[in-house]
N, C-alpha and C positions, 0 to 999 in steps of 0.2 A: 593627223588631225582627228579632232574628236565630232567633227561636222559631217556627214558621209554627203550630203547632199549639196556641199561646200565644194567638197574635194572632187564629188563629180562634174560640178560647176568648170572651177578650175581646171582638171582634166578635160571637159570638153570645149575649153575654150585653146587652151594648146593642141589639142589635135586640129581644130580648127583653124588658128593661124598658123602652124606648123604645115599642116598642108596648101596653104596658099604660099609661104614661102616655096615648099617642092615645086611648086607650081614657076615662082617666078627663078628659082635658082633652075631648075632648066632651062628656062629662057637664056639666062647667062649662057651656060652653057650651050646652047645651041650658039649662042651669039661670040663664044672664045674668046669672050669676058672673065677672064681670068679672078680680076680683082672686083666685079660686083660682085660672082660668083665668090668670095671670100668674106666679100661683108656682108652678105647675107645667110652665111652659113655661121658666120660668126654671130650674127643677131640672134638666128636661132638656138644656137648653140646654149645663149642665155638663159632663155626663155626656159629649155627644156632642161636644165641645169637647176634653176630654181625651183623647178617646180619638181622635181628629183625622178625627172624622167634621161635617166643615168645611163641606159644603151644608148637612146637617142642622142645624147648630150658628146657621147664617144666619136659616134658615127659623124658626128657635124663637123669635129675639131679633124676626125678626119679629112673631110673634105673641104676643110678649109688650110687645111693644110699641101692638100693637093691644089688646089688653087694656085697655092704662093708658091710654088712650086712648077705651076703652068700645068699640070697634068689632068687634062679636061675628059680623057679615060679614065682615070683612077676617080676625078668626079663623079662623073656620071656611073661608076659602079656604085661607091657612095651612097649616091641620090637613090640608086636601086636598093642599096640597104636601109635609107632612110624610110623610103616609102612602108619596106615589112613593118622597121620599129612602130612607125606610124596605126598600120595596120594593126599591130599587136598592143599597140598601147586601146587604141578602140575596143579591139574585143574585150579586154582587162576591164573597160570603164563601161560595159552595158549592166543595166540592172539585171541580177541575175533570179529566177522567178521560178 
């Protein structure tokens, strides 16, 4: 993008709902919710895919992949990878001064 104040728009609106997904995809997972735990992971998975936040987007199909799969450990390590990408996409998108 040729808009820098766009693309931080955009980025801080996916860190934004990207972590209120974290938020409710641990719920799943506390809950052994296998399959919201999937379509939520999948939802995000879009989200962070279009907007070419590309580790995050790996990490999701990850855990939604463990999902379908039932494996609510291998999610919740996931979710703990999601959380860094998260982490690391914020620090990437602060003005830097």
């Amino acid at each position: 993008m040729d808009d820098p104040q766009l693309m931080r728009e955009i980025v801080g609106a996916l860190i934004e709902d990207t972590s209120r997904q974290i938020g409710l995809i641990e719920m799943a997972i506390r809950d052994q919710d296998a399959r919201r735990c999937a379509r939520l992971a999948h939802y995000s998975r879009g989200a962070c895919g279009n907007c070419g936040a590309n580790a995050a987007a790996a990490v999701l199909l990850q855990l939604e992949r463990q999902a379908a799969e039932g494996s609510m450990a291998g999610c919740l390590e996931s979710l703990k990878a999601l959380a860094r990408e998260v982490d690391r996409l914020r620090a990437a998108s602060e003005p830097r001064g």
